[in-house]
Structure formats: C-alpha cells, structure tokens
C-alpha positions as CSV (number, residue, x, y, z in Angstrom):
1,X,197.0,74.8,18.8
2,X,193.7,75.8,17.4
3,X,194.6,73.6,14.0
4,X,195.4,70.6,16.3
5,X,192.1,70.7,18.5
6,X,190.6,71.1,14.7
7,X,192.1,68.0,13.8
8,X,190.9,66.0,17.0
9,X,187.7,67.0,16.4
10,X,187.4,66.1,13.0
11,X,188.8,62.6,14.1
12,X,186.4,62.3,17.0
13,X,183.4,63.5,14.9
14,X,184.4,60.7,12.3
15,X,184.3,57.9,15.2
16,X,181.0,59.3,16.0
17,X,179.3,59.2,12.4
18,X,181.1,55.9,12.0
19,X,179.5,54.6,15.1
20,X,176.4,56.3,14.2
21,X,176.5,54.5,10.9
22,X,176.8,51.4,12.2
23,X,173.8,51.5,14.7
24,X,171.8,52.4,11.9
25,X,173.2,49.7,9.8
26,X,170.5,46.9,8.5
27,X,171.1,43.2,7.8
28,X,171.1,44.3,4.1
29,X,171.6,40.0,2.6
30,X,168.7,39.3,0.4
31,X,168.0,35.9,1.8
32,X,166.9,37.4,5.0
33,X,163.6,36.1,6.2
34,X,161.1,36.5,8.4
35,X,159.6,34.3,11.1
36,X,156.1,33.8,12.0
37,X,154.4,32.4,14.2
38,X,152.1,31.0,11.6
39,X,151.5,30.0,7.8
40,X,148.4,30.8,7.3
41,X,145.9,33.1,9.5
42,X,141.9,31.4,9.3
43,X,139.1,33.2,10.6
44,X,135.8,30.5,11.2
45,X,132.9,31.1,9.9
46,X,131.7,35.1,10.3
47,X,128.7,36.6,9.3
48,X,128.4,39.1,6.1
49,X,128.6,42.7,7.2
50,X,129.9,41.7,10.6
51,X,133.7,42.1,11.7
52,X,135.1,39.3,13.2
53,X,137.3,38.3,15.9
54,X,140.8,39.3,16.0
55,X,143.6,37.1,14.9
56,X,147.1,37.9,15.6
57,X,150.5,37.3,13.6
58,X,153.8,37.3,15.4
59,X,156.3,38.3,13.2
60,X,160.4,37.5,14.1
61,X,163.4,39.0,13.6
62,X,165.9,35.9,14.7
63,X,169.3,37.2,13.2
64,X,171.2,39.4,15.3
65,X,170.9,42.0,13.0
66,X,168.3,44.7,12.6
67,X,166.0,44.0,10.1
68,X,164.1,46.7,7.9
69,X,160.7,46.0,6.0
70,X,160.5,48.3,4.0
71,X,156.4,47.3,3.4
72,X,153.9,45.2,5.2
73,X,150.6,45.5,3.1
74,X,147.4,43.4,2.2
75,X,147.5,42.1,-1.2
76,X,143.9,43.8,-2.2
77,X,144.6,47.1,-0.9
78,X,141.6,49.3,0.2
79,X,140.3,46.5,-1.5
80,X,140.5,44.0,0.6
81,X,137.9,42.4,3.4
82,X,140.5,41.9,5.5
83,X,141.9,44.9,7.8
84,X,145.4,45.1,9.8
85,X,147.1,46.9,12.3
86,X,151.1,46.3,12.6
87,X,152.8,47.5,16.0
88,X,149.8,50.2,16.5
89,X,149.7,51.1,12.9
90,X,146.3,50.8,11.2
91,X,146.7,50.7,7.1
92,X,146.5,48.3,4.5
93,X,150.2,48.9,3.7
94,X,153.0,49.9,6.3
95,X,156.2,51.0,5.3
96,X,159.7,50.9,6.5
97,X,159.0,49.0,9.6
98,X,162.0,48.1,12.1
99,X,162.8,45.1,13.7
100,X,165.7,44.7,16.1
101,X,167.5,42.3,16.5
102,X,166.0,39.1,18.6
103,X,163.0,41.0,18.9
104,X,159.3,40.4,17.1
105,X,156.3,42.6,16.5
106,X,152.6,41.9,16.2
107,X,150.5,42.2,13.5
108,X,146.3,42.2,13.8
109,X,143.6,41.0,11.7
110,X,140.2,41.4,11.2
111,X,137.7,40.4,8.6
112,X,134.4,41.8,7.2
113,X,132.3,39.6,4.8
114,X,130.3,41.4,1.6
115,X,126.8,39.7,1.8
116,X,126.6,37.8,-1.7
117,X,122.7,36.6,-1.5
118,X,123.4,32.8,-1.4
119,X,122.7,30.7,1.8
120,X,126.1,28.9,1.8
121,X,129.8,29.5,3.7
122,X,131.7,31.6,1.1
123,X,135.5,31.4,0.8
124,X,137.4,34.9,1.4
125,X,141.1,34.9,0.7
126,X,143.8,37.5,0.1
127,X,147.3,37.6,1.5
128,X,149.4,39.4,3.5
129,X,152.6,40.4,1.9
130,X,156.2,41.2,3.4
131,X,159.1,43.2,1.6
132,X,162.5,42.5,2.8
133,X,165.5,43.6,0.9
134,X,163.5,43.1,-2.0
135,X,162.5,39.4,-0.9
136,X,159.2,38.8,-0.7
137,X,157.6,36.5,1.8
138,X,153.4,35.8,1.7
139,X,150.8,34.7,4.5
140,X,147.9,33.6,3.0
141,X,144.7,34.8,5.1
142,X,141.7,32.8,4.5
143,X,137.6,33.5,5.7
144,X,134.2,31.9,5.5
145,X,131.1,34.3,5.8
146,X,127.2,33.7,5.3
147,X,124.9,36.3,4.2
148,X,121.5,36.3,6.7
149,X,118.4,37.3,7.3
150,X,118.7,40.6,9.6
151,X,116.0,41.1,12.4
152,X,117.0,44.7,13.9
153,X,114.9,45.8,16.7
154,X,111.6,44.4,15.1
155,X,107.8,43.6,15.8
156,X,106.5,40.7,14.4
157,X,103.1,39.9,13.4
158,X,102.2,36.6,12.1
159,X,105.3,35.1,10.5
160,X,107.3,32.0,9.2
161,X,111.0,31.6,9.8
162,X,112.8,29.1,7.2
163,X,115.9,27.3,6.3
164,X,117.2,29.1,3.4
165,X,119.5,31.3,5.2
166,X,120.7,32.4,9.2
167,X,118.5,34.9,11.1
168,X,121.0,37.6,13.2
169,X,118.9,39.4,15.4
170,X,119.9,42.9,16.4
171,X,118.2,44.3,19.9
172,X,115.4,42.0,20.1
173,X,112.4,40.5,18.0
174,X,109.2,40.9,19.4
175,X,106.6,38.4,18.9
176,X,102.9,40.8,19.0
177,X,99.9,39.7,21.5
178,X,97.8,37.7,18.9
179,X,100.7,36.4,16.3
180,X,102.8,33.6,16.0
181,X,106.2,33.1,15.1
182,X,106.5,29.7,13.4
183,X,110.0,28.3,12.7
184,X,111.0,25.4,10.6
185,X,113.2,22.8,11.0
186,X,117.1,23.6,10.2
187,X,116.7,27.6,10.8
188,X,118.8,28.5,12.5
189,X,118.8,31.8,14.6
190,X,121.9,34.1,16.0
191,X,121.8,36.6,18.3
192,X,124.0,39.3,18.6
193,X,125.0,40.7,22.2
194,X,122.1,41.6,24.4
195,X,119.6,40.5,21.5
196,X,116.9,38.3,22.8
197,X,113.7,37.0,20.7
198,X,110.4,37.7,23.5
199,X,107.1,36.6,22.7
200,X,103.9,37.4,24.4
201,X,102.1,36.0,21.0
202,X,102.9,32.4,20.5
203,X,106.3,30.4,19.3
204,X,106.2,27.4,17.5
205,X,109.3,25.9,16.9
206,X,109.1,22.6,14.6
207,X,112.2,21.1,14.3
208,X,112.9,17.3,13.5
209,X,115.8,15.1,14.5
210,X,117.5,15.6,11.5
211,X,117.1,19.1,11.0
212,X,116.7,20.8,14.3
213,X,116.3,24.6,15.4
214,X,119.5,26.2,16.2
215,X,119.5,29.5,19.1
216,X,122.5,30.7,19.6
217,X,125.0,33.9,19.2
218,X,126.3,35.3,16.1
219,X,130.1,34.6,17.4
220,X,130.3,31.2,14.9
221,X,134.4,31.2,15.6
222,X,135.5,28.2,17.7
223,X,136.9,30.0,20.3
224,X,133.2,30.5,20.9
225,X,131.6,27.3,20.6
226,X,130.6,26.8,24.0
227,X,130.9,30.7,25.8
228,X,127.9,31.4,27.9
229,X,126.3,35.0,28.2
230,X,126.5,35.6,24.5
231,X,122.8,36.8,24.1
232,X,119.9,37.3,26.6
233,X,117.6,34.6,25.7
234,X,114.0,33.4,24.6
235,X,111.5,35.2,27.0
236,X,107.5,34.2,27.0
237,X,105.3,36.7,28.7
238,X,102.6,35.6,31.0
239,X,99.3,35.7,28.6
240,X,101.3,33.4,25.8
241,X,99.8,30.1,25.9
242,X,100.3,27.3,23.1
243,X,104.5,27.9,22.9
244,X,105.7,24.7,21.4
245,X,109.9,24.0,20.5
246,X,110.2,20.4,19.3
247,X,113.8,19.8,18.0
248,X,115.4,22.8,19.7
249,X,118.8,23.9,20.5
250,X,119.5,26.7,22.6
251,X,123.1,27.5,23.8
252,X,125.1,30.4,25.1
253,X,122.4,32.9,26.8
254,X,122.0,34.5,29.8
255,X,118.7,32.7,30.2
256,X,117.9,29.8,27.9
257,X,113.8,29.8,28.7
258,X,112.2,32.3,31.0
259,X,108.7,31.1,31.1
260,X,106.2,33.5,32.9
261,X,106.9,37.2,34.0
262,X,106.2,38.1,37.4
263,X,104.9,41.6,36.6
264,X,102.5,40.4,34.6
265,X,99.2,39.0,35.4
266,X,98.4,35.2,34.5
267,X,101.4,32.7,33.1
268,X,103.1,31.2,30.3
269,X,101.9,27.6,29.1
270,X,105.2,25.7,26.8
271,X,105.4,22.4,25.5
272,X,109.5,21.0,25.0
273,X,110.2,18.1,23.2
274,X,113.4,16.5,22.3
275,X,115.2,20.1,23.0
276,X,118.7,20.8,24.2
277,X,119.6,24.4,26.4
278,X,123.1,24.5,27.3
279,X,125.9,26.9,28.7
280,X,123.7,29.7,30.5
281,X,125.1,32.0,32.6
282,X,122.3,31.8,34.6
283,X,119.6,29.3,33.9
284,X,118.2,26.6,31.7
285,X,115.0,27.0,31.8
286,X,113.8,30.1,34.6
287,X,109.6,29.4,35.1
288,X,107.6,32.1,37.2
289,X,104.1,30.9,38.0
290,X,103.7,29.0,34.4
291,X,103.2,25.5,32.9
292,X,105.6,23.3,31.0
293,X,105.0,20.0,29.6
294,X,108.4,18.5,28.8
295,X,110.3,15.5,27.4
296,X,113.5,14.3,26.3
297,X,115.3,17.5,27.0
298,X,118.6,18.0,27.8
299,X,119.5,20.7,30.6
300,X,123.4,21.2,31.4
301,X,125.8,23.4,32.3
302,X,124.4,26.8,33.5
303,X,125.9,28.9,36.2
304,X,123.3,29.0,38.3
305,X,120.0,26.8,38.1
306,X,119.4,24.6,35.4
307,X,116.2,24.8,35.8
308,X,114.4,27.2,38.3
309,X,110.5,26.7,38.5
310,X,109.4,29.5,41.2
311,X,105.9,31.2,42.2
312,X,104.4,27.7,41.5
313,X,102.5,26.5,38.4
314,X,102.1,23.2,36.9
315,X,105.2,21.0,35.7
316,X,105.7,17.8,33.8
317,X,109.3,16.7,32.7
318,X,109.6,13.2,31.6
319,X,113.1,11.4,30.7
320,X,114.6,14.1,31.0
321,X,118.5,14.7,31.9
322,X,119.9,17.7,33.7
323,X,123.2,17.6,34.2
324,X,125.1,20.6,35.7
325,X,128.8,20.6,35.1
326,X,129.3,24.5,35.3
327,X,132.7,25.5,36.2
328,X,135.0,26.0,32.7
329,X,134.0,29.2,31.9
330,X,133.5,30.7,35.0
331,X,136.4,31.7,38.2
332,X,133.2,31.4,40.6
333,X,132.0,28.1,41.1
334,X,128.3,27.1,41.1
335,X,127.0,27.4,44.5
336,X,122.9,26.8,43.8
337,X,121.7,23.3,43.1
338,X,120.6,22.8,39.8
339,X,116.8,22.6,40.4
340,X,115.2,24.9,42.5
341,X,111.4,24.2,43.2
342,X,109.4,27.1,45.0
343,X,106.3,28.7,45.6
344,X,107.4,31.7,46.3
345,X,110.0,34.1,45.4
346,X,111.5,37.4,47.8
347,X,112.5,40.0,45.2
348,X,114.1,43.0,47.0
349,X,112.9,46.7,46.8
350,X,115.2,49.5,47.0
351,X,114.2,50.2,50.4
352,X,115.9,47.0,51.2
353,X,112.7,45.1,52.1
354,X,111.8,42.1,50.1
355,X,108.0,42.0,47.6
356,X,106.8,38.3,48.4
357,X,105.5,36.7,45.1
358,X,104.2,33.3,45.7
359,X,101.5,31.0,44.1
360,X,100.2,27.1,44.3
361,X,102.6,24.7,42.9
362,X,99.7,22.8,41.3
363,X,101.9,19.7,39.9
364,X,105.8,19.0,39.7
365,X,106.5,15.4,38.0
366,X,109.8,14.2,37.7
367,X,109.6,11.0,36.0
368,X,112.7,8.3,34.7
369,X,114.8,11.5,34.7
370,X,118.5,12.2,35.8
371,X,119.2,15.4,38.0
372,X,123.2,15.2,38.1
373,X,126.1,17.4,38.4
374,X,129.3,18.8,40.3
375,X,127.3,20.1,43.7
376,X,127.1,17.5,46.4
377,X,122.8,18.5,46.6
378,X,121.6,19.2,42.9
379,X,117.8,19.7,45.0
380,X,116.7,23.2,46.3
381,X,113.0,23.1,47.9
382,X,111.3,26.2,49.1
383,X,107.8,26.0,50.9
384,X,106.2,28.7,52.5
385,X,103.8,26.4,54.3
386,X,100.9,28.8,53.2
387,X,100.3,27.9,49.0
388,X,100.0,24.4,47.6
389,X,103.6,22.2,47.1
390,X,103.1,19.1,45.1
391,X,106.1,17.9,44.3
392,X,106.4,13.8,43.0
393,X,109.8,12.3,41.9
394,X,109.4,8.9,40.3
395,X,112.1,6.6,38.8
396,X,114.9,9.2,38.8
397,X,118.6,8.9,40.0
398,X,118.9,12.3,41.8
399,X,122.7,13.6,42.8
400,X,121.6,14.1,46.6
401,X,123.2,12.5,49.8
402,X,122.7,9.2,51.2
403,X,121.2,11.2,54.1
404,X,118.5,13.0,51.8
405,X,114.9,11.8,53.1
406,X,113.2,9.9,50.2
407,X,110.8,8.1,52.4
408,X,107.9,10.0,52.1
409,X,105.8,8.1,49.2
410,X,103.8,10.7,48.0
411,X,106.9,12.7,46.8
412,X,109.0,10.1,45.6
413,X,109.1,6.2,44.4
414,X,112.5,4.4,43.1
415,X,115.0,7.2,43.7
416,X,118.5,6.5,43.2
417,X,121.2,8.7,45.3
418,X,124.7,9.1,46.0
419,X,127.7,9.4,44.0
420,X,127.4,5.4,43.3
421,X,124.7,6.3,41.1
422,X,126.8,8.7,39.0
423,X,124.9,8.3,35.4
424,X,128.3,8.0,33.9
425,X,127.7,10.5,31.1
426,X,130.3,10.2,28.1
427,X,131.9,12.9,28.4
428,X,131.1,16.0,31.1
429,X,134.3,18.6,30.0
430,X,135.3,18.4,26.6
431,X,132.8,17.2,23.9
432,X,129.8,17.3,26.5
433,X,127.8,14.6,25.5
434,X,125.5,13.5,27.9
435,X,124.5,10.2,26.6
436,X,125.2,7.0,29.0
437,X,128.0,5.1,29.0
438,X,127.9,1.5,28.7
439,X,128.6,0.8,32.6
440,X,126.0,3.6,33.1
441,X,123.6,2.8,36.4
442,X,121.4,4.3,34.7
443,X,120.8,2.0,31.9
444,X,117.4,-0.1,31.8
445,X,115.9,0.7,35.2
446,X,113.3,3.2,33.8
447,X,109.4,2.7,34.9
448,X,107.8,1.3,31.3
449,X,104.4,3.5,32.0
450,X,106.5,6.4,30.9
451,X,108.6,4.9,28.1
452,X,105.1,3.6,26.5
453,X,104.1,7.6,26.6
454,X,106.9,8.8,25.2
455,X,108.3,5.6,23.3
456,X,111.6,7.5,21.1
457,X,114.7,8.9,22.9
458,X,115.7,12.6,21.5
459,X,117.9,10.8,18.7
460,X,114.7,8.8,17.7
461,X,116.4,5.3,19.5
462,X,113.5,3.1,20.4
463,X,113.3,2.9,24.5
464,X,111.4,-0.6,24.6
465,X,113.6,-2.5,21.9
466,X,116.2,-3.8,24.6
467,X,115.5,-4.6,28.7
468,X,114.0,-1.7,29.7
469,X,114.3,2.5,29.2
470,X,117.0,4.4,30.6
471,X,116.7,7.0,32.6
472,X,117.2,10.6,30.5
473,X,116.8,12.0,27.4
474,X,118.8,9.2,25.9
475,X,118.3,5.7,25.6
476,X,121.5,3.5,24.9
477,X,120.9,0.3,23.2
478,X,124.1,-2.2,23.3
479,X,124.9,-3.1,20.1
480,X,124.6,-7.1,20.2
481,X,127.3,-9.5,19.4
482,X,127.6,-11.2,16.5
C-alpha cells in the first residue's frame, strides 16, 4: 500500500510541475513583438539644467501568451540625458520584465538638457531599446533644450537685458530703488514657479514689432502654451515712476501688472504700448492708487479682472481691446466683470473687520476701445461718494446690457452695447486672436482725434489708410479687389 500511495504521489506531483511549467511558460518565437503606443517619444523645447515634463510610453503585450523582456534600457546608459521609470522601476536598464498576456505596462520619461553655451534649440536624441527573445525593437526619444541666462534670487543695480540667450529667473529679480532694468527687443524672459521680476527702480522694456519682449514661464512644452498661474508676475512698487514696456508680451502669471502697492506710500507711474497680457489667473493689469498711460494693448483672458484699477489714480487707455474669454483652464467660471474701476478698496483684518484704502480717481479715459467677453456686464463701478470718480468712456463698444445707463454725457459719448455689438474677434477659444473679423461692428467707427494720436495699430497697420479706425488694438484694413 505504502508503494502504491508512492506512486500516486509521484504522478500527482508530475501533473503539478507540469502545470507549473506551463504557467511559467513564455511565448519563446523570435518574431514576437511589441506594441506601443508610439514611434517616437518628443519632449518640446526644455531648458538646459532643467528636467522636463513627463512623457509616457505604453508598451503591449497583444498575443495571448506571456511575454518576457529580458531588458528595457536607454541606449546611452548612465550616459544618457534622458531618465526612465518602467512599471515603478527607476534605472537606465531593466531586466527580465513580464508581460501577461493582453495586458500592457507603462514606461516614463524625463529629460535633462547639458547647457552647451550657444543661444540656439539643441537637438538631444538617444533611444530606448527593447530585448525580446533576442529581437530587438527601438523608440527613438528626441529633445530640444536652450542654455540661459540664470537670475536666482537676485538684486539688480543698473542693468541691460539682451537677445543673445533666454533669462530663467529663480525666486524673484529685484530691481533696486535708483536703478533701471532695461530690456531689449527679442529677450525673452521665463519664470520658474512663484518667480516674479518686482521693481521699485524703474523698467524699460523696448521691444519693436518685429522683435518684441517675451514674459512668460520656463514650461516651453505645448501642453503649456496657454496655462495660467505659471509664475507670479511683474510687480512695480509705489515710488517707481518712468516704467515703460513698449512691444511686450506677458502670459501665464498670477498677475500680469500690479502697478502700485497699497502698503506703500505714493504710486507707480507706467507707460504700455503695443503690449499683450494674457491667461492670468487673476488679473491683467491690477493698479492701486497709480498712473498708466496706455495704447494698443491687448487684455484677455484672466480669471478674474482683466484689468482692476482700485484706490483711484490717473488712467489713460486708448484703442485698446480687452477681451475676457476665461473659462478653459479653469472648473470655476469667471464671476467679476473684466474691469473693475474704484476708489476704494476693503481689505479684511484678521479680526474680521475690513482697513478702508481709498483715494481720488483723478482721470479714467476709455477711448475707441473694446471691453468684451463671456459675462453678460464686463463693467464693475465702485464709488464711495466721499473721493473724486472721473470716469469718461468715449467711442467704445462695451459688453453691458441694453439697460445699462449711458446717458449721462460727462461719462460717456458713442457707446455701443449689447450682444449685437459683439466685436467678432477671430477666434476667442483656440488660436485666440483678437483681431476683427471682416463682419466685425467694430470696424471703422472709431473717433479720428484718437487715431491721429496714436496713428499705427499694434502690428504697425496704418489706422487712417481706409474709412476710418477700428475700435482696439487692431486695425483691419480689407484687402481691395483687384
């Protein structure tokens, strides 16, 4: 009996290692191959020293087989720019990786860029290689990367920014009482997160049409074109006086402009010219008791205000365009109009009262200018009765309903309201280009006083060549037939 139950166990352990076998078993043909879920992983452009985004590779097992890899590595080895993580696993080379059958597993990448000393994208390649039953399958991976300039928390005295290669600032650059910053046309500064560039010296920002002055994050990958809340911002203290930004850009900040501080005594004093601030989580342009002279600037898309001048001060904007299409980046829509006007501002305490700042709104000018976007009322006015509030709107198609009072003479002439006076921008979601379309109500109903100041559109389109100006930052000139 004992030989017999010896014998049944030696078959039954023999169906077991047979089974066994055959779970472990591999699809062992050496045409197996791999899926993925793309030929080649690209990285955009990414600045030297400073890791990148993550890219992801999805790797596929479709035979109904398990599949063994016996090594997933980067072609440079330690090497390499390029670093990866497969299934949790970080290494430059894993081996003997399993793949069930149907199933897939995920590979990361991420890319650092040596600084080579030349103002110029730089191509970075290498490869990923995979090893399967000794046949070998390759996904190329592929990055650009620009050396820079690096600003890390620093003080400047007098000082000129130029065009031969990016800025990155780290922390913050700090523009000293007495100094100016001067920047040349085509710089082009990038912020890292919470950097911001504040100036109680002076800023003098001289770009041109053709070469203008970029502000904006150090995040150059697509995904992050148009991402608010990237960096803090350009601040001005009160006390800096003679700010100019002529052919500016700035895009992606918490604040684009904060002109003035409240806790400081005096104000800020900025001329803007032919400038662009776009995709702030918070505001365009955020004034405190200060003066701006502006023109042919472009204000859109900023989660709350486009432009907030509070605490009063003096303001002049001429064909200018705000136009306030917030919503894409955001699951909270915009509640605030887009310009808020005030002389005074409640800021609370932590005793839950309120400090009262408020202060003569001198001058306000709107003139031939567009005040647009997705809020029925684009038009916040606060007046405390008690400090001056001159406010004068004058040729300007303002997104406000029919029922909005615009009798009153001394506060506005030839206002245009309603959504039957949408400007018709080209395009408001995608592209954003706010420049009129052709069936624009916009087009050649400007007042020629201001068009005769200020006689070039931001693109350097001649406003008195055709009927008359447009309203905005942009004049469109039909092209004539032939």
């Amino acid at each position: 009996m004992k030989r017999i139950l010896l014998q049944i166990g030696s078959i039954l352990l023999g169906f077991v290692l047979l089974f066994s076998c055959e779970d472990d078993k591999y699809l062992s043909s050496p045409d197996a191959q791999l899926r993925f879920s793309t030929d080649t992983i690209m990285f955009d452009t990414v600045f030297t020293t400073i890791g990148s985004t993550t890219r992801i590779l999805k790797v596929f097992n479709n035979y109904k087989e398990k599949l063994l890899i016996s090594s997933v590595k980067i072609g440079g080895g330690d090497m390499s720019n390029f670093r990866m993580n497969v299934n949790g696993i970080a290494g430059n080379e894993v081996l003997d990786l399993e793949i069930p059958p149907k199933d897939s597993i995920f590979i990361f990448v991420e890319v650092t860029v040596d600084p080579v000393g030349q103002n110029m994208p730089m191509v970075v390649q290498d490869s990923i290689e995979f090893k399967t039953n000794f046949n070998i399958q390759k996904i190329p991976v592929i990055a650009w990367g620009q050396d820079f300039h690096l600003i890390k928390s620093k003080l400047l005295k007098n000082e000129t920014w130029t065009n031969d290669k990016p800025y990155l600032v780290y922390n913050y650059a700090y523009v000293d009482s007495l100094s100016t910053l001067t920047i040349e046309e085509g710089a082009q500064i990038h912020f890292h997160k919470g950097a911001g560039l504040y100036v109680k010296g002076k800023l003098l920002v001289n770009g041109t049409n053709a070469e203008p002055v970029i502000f904006t994050a150090d995040r150059l990958e697509t995904d992050y074109k148009n991402v608010p809340e990237q960096w803090n911002g350009i601040l001005l203290f009160s006390g800096s006086h003679g700010n100019v930004i002529n052919y500016g850009q700035i895009k992606n900040a918490v604040i684009g402009l904060q002109v003035g501080t409240i806790e400081h005594e005096g104000f800020a004093s900025l001329t803007l010219a032919n400038s662009k601030i776009e995709n702030m989580s918070y505001a365009g342009i955020f004034s405190l008791k200060s003066k701006i002279y502006a023109y042919n600037t472009l204000i859109d898309n900023c989660g709350f205000y486009a432009a907030a001048l509070l605490v009063g001060g003096e303001y002049e904007f001429y064909h200018t365009t705000i136009a306030n299409y917030w919503g894409g980046w955001s699951r909270k829509p915009r509640t605030t109009s887009s310009l808020a006007i005030s002389n005074f501002l409640p800021v609370p305490k932590s005793d839950g009262t309120n400090t009262i700042y408020q202060g003569d709104l001198n001058k306000l000018i709107f003139a031939n200018s567009i005040i647009y976007g997705n809020n029925p009322v684009e038009i916040e006015l606060g007046n405390n009765h008690k400090n001056l509030f001159n406010y004068y709107f004058d040729n300007c198609i303002i997104q406000m309903p029919d029922t909005f009072n615009t009798t009153d003479k001394n506060r506005f002439n030839n206002i245009w309201k309603g959504a039957k006076y949408d400007p018709k921008f080209i395009d408001v979601s995608k592209k954003l280009i706010f420049e009129l379309d052709t069936l624009s109500p916009a087009k050649d109903i400007g007042n020629i006083t201001y068009s005769k100041l200020f006689p070039f559109d931001m693109k350097g389109k001649d406003r008195n060549a055709d009927k008359a100006p447009d309203l905005g930052a942009y004049e469109r000139i039909e092209k004539k037939p032939k």
